[in-house]
Structures are given as structure tokens and as C-alpha cells.
PASEBA-1860 file (N, C-alpha, C; in nm, 3 decimals):
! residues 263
1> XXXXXXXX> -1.230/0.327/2.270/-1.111/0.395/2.217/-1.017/0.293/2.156 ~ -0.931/0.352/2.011/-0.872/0.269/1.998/-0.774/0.189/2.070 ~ -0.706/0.075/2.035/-0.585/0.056/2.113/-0.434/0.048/2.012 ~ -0.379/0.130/2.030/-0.261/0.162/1.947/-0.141/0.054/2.036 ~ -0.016/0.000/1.878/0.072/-0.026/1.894/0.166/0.053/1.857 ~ 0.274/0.054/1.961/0.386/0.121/1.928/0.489/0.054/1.891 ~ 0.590/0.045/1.819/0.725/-0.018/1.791/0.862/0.075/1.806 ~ 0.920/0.064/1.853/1.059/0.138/1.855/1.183/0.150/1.833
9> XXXXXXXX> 1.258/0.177/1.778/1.414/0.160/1.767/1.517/0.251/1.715 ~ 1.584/0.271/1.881/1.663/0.380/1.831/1.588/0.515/1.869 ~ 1.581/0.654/1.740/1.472/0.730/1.724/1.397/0.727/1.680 ~ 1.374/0.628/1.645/1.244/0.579/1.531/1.141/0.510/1.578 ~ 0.997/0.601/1.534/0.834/0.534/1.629/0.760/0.506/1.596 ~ 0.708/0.391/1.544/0.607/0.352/1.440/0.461/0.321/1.559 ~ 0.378/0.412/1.483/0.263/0.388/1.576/0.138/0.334/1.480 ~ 0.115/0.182/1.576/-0.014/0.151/1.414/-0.148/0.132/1.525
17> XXXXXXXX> -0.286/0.129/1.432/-0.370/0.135/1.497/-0.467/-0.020/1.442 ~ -0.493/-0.105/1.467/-0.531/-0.227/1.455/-0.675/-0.218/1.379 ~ -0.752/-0.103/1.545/-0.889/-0.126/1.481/-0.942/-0.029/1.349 ~ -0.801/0.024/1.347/-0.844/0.124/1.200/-0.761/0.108/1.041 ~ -0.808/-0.011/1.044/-0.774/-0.097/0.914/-0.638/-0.133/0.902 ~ -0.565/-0.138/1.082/-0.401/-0.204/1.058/-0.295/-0.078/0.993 ~ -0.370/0.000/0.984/-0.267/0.134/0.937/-0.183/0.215/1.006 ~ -0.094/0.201/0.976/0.042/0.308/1.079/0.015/0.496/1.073
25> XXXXXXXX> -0.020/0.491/1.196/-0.091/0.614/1.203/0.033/0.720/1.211 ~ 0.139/0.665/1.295/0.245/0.759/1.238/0.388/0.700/1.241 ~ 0.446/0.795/1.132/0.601/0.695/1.140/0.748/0.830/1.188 ~ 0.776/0.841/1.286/0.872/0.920/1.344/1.005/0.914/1.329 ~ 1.080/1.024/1.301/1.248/0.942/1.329/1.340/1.091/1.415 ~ 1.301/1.121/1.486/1.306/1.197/1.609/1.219/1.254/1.612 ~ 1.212/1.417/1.583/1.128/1.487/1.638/1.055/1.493/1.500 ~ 1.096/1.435/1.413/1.001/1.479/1.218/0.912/1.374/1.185
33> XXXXXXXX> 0.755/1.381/1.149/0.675/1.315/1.150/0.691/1.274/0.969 ~ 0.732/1.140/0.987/0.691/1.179/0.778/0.579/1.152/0.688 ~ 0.517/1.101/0.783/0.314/1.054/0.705/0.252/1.157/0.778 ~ 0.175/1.175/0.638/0.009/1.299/0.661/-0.082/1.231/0.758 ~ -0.096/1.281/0.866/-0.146/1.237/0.976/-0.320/1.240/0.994 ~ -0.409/1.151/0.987/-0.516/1.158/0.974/-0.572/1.009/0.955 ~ -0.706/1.043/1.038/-0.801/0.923/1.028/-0.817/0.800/0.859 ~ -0.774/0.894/0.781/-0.770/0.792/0.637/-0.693/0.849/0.602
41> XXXXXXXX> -0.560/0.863/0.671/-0.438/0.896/0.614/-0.322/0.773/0.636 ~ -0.203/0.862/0.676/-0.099/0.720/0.736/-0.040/0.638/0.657 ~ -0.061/0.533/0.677/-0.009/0.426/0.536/-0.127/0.323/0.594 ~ -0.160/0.288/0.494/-0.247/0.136/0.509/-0.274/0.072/0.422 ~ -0.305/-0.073/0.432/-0.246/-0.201/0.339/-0.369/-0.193/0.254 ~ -0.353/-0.218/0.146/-0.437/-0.247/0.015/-0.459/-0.358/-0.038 ~ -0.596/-0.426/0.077/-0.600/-0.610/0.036/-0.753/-0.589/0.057 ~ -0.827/-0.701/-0.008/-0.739/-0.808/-0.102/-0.736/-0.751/-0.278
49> XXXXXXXX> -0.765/-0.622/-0.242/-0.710/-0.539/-0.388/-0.700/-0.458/-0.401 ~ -0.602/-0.394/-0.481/-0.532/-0.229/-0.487/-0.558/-0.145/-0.584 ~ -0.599/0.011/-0.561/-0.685/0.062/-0.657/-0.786/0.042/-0.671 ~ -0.882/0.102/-0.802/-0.982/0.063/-0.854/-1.027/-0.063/-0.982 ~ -1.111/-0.111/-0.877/-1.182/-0.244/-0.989/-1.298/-0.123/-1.043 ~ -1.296/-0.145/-1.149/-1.397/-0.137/-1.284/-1.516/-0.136/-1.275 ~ -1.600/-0.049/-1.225/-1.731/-0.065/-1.185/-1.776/-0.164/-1.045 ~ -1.647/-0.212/-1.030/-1.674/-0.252/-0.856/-1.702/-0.445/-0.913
57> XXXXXXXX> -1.689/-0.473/-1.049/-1.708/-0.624/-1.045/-1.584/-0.662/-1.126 ~ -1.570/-0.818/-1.045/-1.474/-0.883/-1.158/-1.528/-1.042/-1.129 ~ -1.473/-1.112/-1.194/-1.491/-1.219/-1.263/-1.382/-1.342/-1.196 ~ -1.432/-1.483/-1.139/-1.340/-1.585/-1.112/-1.420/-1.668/-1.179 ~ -1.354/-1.667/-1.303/-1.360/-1.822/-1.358/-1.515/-1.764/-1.484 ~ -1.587/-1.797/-1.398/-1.723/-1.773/-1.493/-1.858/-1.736/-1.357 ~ -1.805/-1.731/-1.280/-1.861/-1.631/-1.162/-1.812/-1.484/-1.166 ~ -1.926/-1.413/-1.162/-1.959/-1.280/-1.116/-1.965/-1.212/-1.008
65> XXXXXXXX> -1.886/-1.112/-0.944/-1.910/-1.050/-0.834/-1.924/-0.878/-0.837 ~ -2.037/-0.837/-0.765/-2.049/-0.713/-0.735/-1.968/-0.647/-0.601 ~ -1.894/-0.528/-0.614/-1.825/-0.506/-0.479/-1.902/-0.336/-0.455 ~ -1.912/-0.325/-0.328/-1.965/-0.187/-0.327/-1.888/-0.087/-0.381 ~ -1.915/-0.002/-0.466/-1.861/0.113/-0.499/-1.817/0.244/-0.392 ~ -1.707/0.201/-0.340/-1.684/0.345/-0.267/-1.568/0.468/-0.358 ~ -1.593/0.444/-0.467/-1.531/0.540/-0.511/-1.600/0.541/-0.658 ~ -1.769/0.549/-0.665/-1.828/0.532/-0.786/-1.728/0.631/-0.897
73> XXXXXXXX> -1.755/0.541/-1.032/-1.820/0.443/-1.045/-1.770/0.288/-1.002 ~ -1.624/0.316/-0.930/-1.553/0.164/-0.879/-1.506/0.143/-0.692 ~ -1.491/0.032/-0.715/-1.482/-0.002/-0.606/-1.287/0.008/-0.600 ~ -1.257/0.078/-0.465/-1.142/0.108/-0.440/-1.057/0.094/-0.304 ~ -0.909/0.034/-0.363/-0.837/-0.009/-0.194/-0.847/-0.113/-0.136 ~ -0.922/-0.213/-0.200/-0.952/-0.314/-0.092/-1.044/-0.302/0.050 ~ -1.089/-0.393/0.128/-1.159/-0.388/0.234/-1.075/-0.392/0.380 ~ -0.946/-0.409/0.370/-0.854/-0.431/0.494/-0.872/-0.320/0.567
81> XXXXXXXX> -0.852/-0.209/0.484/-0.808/-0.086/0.530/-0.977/-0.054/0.646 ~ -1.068/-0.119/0.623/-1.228/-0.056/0.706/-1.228/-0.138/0.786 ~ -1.130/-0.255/0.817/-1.167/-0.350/0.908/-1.064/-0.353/1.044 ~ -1.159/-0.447/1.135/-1.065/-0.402/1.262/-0.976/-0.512/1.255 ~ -0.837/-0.518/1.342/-0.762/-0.633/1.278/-0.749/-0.692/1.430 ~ -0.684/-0.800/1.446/-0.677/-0.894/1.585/-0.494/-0.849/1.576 ~ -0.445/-0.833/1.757/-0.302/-0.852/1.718/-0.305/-0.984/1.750 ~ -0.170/-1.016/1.671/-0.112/-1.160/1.708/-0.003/-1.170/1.805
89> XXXXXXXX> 0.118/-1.047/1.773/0.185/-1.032/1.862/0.265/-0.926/1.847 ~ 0.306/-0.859/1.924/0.397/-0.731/1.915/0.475/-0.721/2.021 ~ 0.607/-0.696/2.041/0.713/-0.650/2.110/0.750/-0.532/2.108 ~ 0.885/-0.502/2.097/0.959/-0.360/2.099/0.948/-0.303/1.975 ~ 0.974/-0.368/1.883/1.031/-0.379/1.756/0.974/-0.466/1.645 ~ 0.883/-0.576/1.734/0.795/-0.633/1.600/0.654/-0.656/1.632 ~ 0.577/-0.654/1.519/0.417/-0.683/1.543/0.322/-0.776/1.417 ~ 0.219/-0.856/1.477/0.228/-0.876/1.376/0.047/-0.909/1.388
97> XXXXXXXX> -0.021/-0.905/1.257/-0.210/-0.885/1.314/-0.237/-0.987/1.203 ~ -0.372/-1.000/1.171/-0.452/-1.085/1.109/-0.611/-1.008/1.132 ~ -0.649/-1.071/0.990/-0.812/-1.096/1.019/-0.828/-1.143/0.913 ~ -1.024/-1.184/0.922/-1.021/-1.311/0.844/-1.139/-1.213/0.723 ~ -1.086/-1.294/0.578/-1.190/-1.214/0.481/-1.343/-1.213/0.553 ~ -1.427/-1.122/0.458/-1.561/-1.120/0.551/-1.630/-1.033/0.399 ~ -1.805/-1.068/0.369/-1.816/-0.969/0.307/-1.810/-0.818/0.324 ~ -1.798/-0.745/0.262/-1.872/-0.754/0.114/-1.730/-0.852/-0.018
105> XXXXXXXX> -1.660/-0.881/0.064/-1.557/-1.017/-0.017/-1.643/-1.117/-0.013 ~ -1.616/-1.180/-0.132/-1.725/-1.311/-0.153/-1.636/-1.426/-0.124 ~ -1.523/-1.412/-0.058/-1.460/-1.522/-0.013/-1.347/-1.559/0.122 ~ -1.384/-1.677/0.154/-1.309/-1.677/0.320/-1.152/-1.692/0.272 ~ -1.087/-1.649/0.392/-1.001/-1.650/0.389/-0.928/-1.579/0.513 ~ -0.775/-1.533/0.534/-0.748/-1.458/0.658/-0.590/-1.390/0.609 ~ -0.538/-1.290/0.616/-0.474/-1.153/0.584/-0.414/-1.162/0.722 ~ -0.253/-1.149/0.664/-0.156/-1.123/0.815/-0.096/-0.962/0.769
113> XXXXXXXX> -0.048/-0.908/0.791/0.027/-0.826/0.791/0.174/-0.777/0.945 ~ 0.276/-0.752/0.883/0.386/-0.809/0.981/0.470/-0.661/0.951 ~ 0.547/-0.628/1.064/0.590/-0.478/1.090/0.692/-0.558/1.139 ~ 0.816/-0.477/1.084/0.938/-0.442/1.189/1.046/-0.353/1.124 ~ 1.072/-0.284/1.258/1.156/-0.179/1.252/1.270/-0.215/1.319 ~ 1.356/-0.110/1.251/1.484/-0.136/1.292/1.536/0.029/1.311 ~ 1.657/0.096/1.345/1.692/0.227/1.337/1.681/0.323/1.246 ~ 1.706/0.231/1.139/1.699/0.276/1.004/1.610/0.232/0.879
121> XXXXXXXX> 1.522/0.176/0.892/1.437/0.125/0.817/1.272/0.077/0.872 ~ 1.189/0.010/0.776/1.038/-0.030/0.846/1.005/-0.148/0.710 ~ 1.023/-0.289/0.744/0.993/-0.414/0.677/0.847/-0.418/0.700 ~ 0.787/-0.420/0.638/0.590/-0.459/0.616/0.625/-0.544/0.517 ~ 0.507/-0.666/0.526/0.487/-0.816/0.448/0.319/-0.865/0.487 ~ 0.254/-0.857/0.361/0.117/-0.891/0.372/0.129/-0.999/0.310 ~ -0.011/-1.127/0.366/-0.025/-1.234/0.330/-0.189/-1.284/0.282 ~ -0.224/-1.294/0.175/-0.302/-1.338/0.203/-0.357/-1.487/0.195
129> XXXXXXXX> -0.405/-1.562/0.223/-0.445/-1.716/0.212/-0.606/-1.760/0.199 ~ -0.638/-1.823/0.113/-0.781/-1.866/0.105/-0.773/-1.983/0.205 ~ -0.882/-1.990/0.179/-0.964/-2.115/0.335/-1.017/-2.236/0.287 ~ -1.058/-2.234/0.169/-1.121/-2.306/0.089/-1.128/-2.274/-0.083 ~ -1.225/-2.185/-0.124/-1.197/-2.190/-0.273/-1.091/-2.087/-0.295 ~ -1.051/-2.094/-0.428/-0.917/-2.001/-0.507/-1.011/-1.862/-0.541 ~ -0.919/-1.794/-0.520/-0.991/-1.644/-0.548/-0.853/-1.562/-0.605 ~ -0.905/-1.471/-0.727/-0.812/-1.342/-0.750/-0.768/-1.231/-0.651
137> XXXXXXXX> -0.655/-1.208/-0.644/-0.646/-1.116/-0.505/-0.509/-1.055/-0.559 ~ -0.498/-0.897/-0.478/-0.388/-0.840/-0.501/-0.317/-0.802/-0.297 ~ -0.266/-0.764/-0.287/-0.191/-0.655/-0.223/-0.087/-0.592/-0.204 ~ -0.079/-0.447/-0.093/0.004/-0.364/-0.138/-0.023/-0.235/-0.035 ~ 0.050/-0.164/-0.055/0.003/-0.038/0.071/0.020/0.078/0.023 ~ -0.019/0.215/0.070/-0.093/0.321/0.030/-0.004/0.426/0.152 ~ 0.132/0.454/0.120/0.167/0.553/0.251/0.121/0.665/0.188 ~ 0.080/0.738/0.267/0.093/0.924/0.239/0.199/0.985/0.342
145> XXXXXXXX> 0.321/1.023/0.232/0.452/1.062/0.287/0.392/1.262/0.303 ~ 0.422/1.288/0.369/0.445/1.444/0.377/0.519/1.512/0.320 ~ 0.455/1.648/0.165/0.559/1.658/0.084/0.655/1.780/0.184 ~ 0.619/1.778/0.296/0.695/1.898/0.337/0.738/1.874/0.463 ~ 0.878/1.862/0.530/0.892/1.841/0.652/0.870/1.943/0.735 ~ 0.851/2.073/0.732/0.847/2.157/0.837/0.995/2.192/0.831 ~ 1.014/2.300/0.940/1.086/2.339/0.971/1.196/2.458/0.867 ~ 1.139/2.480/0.777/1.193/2.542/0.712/1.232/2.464/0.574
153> XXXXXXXX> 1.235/2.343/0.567/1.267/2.261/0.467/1.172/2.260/0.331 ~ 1.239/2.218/0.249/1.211/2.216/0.056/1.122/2.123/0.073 ~ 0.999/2.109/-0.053/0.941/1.972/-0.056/1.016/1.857/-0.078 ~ 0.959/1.794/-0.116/1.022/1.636/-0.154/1.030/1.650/-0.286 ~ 1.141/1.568/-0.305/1.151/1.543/-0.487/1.160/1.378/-0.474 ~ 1.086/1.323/-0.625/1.059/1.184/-0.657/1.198/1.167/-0.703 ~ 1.243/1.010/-0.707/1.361/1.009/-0.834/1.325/0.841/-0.859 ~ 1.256/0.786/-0.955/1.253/0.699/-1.026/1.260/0.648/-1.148
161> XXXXXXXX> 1.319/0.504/-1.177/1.303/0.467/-1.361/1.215/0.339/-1.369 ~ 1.138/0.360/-1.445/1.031/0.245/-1.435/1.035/0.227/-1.563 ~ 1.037/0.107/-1.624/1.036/-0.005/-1.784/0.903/0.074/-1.823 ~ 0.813/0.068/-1.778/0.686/0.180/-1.884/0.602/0.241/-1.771 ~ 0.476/0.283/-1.815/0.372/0.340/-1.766/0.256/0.255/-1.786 ~ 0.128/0.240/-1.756/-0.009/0.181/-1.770/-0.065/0.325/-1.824 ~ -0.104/0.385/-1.952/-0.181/0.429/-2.007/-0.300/0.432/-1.908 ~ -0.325/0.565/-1.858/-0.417/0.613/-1.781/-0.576/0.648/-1.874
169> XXXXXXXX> -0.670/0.602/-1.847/-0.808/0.624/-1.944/-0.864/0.761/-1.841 ~ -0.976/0.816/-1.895/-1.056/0.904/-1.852/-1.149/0.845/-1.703 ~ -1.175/0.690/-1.719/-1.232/0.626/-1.602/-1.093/0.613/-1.480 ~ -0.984/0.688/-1.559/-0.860/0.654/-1.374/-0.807/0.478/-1.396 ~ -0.906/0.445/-1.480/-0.808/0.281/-1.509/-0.743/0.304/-1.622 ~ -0.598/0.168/-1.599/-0.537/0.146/-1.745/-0.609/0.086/-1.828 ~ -0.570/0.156/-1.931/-0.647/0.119/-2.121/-0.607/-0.005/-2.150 ~ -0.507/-0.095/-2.106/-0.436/-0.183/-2.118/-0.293/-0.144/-2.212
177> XXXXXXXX> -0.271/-0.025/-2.254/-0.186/0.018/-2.342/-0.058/0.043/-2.247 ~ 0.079/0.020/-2.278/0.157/0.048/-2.187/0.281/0.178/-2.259 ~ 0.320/0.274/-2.200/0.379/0.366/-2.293/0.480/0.443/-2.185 ~ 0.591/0.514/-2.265/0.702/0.585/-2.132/0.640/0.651/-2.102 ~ 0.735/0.614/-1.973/0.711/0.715/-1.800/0.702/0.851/-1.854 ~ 0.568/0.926/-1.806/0.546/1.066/-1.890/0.604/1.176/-1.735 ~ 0.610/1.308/-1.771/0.612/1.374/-1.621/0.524/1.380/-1.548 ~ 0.497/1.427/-1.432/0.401/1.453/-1.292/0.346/1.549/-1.316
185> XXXXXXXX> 0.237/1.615/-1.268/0.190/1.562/-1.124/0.115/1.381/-1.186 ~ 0.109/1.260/-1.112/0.069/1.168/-1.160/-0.051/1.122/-1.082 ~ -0.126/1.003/-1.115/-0.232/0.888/-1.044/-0.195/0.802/-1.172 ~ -0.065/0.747/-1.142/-0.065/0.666/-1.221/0.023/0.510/-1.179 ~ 0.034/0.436/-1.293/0.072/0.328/-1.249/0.190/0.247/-1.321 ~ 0.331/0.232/-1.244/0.424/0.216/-1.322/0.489/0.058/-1.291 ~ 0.571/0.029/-1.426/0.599/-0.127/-1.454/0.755/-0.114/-1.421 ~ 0.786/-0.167/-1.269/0.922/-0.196/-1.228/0.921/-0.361/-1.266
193> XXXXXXXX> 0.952/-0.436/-1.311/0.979/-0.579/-1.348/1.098/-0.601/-1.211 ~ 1.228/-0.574/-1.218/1.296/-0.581/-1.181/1.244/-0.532/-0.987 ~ 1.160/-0.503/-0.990/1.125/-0.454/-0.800/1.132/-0.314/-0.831 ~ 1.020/-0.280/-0.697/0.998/-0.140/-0.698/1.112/-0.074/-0.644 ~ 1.147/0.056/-0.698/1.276/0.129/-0.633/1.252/0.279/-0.597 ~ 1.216/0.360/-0.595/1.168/0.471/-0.527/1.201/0.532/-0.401 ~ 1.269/0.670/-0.485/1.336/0.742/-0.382/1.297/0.897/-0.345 ~ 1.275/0.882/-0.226/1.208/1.032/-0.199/1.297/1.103/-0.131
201> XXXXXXXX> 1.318/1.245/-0.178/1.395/1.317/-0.097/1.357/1.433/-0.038 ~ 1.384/1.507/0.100/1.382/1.623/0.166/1.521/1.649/0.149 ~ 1.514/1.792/0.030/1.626/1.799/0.076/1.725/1.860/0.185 ~ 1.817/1.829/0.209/1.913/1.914/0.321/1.800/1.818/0.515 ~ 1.767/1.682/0.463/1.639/1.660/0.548/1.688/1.510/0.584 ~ 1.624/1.476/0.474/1.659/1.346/0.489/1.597/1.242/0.334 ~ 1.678/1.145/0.333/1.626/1.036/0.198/1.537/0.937/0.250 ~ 1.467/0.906/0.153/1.364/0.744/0.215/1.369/0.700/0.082
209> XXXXXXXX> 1.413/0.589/0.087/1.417/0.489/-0.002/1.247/0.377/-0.002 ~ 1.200/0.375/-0.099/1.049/0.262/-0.115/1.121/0.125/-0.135 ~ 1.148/0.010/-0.158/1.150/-0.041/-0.242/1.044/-0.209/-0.194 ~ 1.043/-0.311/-0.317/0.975/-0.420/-0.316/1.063/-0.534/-0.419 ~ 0.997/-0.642/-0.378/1.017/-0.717/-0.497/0.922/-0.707/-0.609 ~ 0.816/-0.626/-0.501/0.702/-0.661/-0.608/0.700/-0.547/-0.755 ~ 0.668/-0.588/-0.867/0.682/-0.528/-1.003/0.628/-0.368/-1.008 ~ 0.484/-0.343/-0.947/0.426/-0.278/-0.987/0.425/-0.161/-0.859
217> XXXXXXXX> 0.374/-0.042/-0.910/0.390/0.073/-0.791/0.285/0.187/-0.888 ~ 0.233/0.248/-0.758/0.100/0.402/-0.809/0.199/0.475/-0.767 ~ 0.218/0.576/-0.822/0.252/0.733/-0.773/0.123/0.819/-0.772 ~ 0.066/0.866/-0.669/-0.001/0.985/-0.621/0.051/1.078/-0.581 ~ 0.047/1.229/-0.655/0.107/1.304/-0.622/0.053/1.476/-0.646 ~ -0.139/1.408/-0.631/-0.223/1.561/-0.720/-0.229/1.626/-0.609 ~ -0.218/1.555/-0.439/-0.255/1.651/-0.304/-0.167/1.754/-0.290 ~ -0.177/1.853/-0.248/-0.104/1.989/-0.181/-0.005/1.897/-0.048
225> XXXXXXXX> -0.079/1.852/0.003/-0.032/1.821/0.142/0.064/1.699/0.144 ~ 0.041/1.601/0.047/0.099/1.438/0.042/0.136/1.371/-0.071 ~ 0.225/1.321/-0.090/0.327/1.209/-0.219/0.280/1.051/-0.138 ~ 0.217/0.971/-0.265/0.206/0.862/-0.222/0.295/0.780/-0.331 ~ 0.361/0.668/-0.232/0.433/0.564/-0.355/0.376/0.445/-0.292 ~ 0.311/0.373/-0.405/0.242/0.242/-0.367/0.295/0.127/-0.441 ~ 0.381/0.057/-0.339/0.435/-0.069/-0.410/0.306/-0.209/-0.384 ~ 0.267/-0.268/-0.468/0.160/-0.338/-0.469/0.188/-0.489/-0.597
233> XXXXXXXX> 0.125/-0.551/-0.563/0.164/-0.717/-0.639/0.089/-0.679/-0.786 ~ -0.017/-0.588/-0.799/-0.043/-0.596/-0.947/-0.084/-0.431/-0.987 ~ -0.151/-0.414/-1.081/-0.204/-0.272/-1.135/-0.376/-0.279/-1.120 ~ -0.367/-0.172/-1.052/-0.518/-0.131/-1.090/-0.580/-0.220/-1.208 ~ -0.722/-0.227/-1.120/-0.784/-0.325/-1.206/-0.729/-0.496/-1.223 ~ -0.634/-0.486/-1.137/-0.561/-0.633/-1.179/-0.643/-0.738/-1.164 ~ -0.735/-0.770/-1.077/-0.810/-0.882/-1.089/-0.910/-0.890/-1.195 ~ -0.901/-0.815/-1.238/-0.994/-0.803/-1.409/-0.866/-0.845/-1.508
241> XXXXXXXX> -0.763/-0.804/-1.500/-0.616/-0.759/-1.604/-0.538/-0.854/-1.618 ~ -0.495/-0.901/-1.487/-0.376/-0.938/-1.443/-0.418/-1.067/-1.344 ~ -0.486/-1.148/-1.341/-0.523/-1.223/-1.195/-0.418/-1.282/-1.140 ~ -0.384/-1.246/-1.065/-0.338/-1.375/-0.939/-0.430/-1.439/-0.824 ~ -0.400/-1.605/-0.852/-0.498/-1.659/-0.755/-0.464/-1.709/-0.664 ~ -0.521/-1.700/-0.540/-0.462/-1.694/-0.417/-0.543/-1.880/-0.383 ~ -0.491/-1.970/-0.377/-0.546/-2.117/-0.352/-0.523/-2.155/-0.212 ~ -0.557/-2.248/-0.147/-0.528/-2.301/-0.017/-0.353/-2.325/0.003
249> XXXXXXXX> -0.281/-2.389/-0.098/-0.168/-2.432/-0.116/-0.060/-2.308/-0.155 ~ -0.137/-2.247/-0.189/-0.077/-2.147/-0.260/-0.055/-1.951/-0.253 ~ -0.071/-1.924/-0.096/-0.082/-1.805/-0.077/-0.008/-1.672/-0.134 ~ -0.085/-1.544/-0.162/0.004/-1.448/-0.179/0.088/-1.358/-0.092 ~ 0.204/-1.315/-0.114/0.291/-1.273/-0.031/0.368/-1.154/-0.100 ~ 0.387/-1.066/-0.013/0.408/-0.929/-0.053/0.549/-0.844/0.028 ~ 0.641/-0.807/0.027/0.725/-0.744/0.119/0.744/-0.560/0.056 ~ 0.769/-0.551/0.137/0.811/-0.379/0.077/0.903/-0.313/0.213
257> XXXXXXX> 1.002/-0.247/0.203/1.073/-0.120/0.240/1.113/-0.041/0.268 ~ 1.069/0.034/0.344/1.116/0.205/0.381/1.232/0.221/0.457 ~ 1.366/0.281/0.381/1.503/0.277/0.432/1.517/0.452/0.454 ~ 1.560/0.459/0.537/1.561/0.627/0.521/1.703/0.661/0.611 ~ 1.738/0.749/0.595/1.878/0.799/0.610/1.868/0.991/0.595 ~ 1.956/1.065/0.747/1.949/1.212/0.767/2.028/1.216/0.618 ~ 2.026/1.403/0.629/2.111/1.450/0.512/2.188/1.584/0.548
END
């Protein structure tokens, strides 16, 4: 059985599960649950890449790699999310895990991810670090917020301004074309330069604020049941697009957000 961590503060209950890819199985702030609750639901981290790669291969340098396709025809989400994670340490209020790359990644390395809550908010910060050679790498996380609180309450409404859009192709990747923020329902992928800012509301419920330093963010929003806002270090496809390389000296680092406040 798994072994779940809890964190607490205040009314607020963040429950994550280690051996099921480090994902916060639920996030509470009294009696109102606000993630779609389920075995590949929750929120969970998107390393060492976010979205879909392109037929499942990309390219370091003048090496080739094949990644399994779990979302033929591409490979999607990264591998964090299937793996079991080690804790490092957790208290009342903070936690913090690791594990080390492994295939089907063609490269070593080891992934922290770090939780803390406070009354009013939930700080997550992924890391990743190579071991030896430089590799392209992204991350980023994947909540599924609940568009509906119960209780009698309205769905959620989005409210964001993002510098452009990534031109969505028929394959679900960007064309490389970048063009304005069009309306919803979306699977798409938007260019905050300035940090992600994203605000979700219940109304008469309560607000949750997303935000990051990091540039880039997915809106999912085709489910009946769930609104996803994914603040993440690059865009779909980025290690084909966009590389960032993660070196011994040189690790990637990620923070993101969730501020929320009654109404």
C-alpha cells in the first residue's frame, strides 16, 4: 500500500503520494476538495519533459533518442509522474523527495521536488541535475483543478493575458508559428515572458491564483470534470524547439504558486 504524506496548515491539507509519481493526490482548504481526485489525476510534476515530444524522439547534439510513445504518435509528460519517488524529508508543513533518472531516459541524473504550505498558499520547486553528461530537459506540473466546487456553486472562470499563443497543428504540437490568445475551450500553449499569472475563480467560492517565474503555461480545459493550468520551463515539444540543457554545473530549476483566498 501506498505511503502517503500529509502537510498541514491552518485548514489547509495537502496530501501527496510518493510512490505514485510524487503527485498531490489531494489539495483541501476545509471541507472543499479543489483537484479531480484520481489515480492519474491530482497534480503531478512534468519531468524531465512537459507535453508531447514529436513522435517520442529528440535530438542532443547529433545523438538520437527514441522515447516510448504513451500517447502515440508521441511521447507525453515526462517519466516522473510513473515513478516511485524516495522521501527526503517532511514535517508539518514541508516535504521534500527525489529520484534518480532511469530509462526509458537515456540519461543519469536525479529530480527533487519540494512542497510547502502555508494557510494560504502551496510553493512546489522542481530540480533537475545531470550526473555526468548535459542533456535537454524541461519541467513543470499538470494540476487538474475541479471546474466545480459542489455545493451549489458556479464553475470556474479562467482570467488571463498572455504576449501570444503557440499555433496549435493537427498533431496537438506547435507549428512553431506564434499568434493572439484565441478563445477556449483550449490544449494549448501560452507565452507569459514576464511569469506565469493565472487566475481561477469559483465564484461566490473562492480565488486561486497560478503563478511562476517560469514563461510558459498549457491551458487544458476540453474535460467536463477538470481545468488544467500548467506552468512549465518550456512549450511542448521544447526539447526539439526550445532546448534547455541541464549540465553537471548547471541545473534546472522551476518554482510555481497556488495562492488562494475565500470569497
Amino acid at each position: 500500500m501506498s505511503k502517503q504524506t500529509r502537510l498541514t496548515a491552518g485548514d489547509a491539507e495537502l496530501t501527496i503520494n510518493p510512490d505514485n509519481g510524487c503527485r498531490i493526490e489531494s489539495l483541501r482548504i476545509g471541507s472543499t476538495e479543489l483537484l479531480r481526485e484520481g489515480e492519474r489525476y491530482g497534480c503531478f510534476p512534468m519531468v524531465p519533459w512537459c507535453g508531447r515530444i514529436a513522435n517520442g524522439r529528440f535530438q542532443n547534439g547529433a545523438t538520437g533518442h527514441q522515447l516510448p510513445l504513451n500517447s502515440p504518435p508521441h511521447a507525453i509528460h515526462g517519466t516522473g509522474r510513473d515513478t516511485a519517488w524516495r522521501t527526503v524529508r517532511a514535517d508539518a508543513r514541508e516535504a521534500a523527495f527525489t529520484y534518480d533518472l532511469a530509462p526509458p531516459w537515456p540519461y543519469t541524473g536525479r529530480v527533487t521536488q519540494t512542497f510547502a504550505l502555508t494557510e494560504d498558499s502551496l510553493t512546489l520547486q522542481l530540480g533537475v541535475e545531470a550526473a555526468s553528461d548535459s542533456f535537454p530537459a524541461q519541467a513543470g506540473w499538470h494540476p487538474w483543478f475541479r471546474r466545480n466546487l459542489g455545493d451549489g456553486g458556479k464553475d470556474v472562470h479562467l482570467h488571463f493575458t498572455a504576449d501570444w499563443q503557440e499555433e496549435r497543428g493537427a498533431d496537438h504540437l506547435p507549428t512553431g508559428r506564434r499568434i493572439g490568445p484565441t478563445p477556449g475551450p483550449w490544449d494549448d500553449c501560452f507565452g507569459m515572458p514576464d511569469g506565469v499569472d493565472v487566475t481561477l475563480t469559483w465564484p461566490e467560492q473562492l480565488e486561486l491564483k497560478v503563478t511562476s517565474r517560469a514563461p510558459w503555461v498549457v491551458i487544458y480545459d476540453e474535460q467536463e470534470e477538470a481545468v488544467c493550468v500548467e506552468p512549465q520551463s518550456g512549450p511542448p515539444n521544447g526539447l526539439n524547439t526550445a532546448p534547455r540543457y541541464v549540465t553537471p554545473i548547471d541545473p534546472l530549476e522551476i518554482s510555481a504558486t497556488f495562492a488562494w483566498r475565500r470569497l
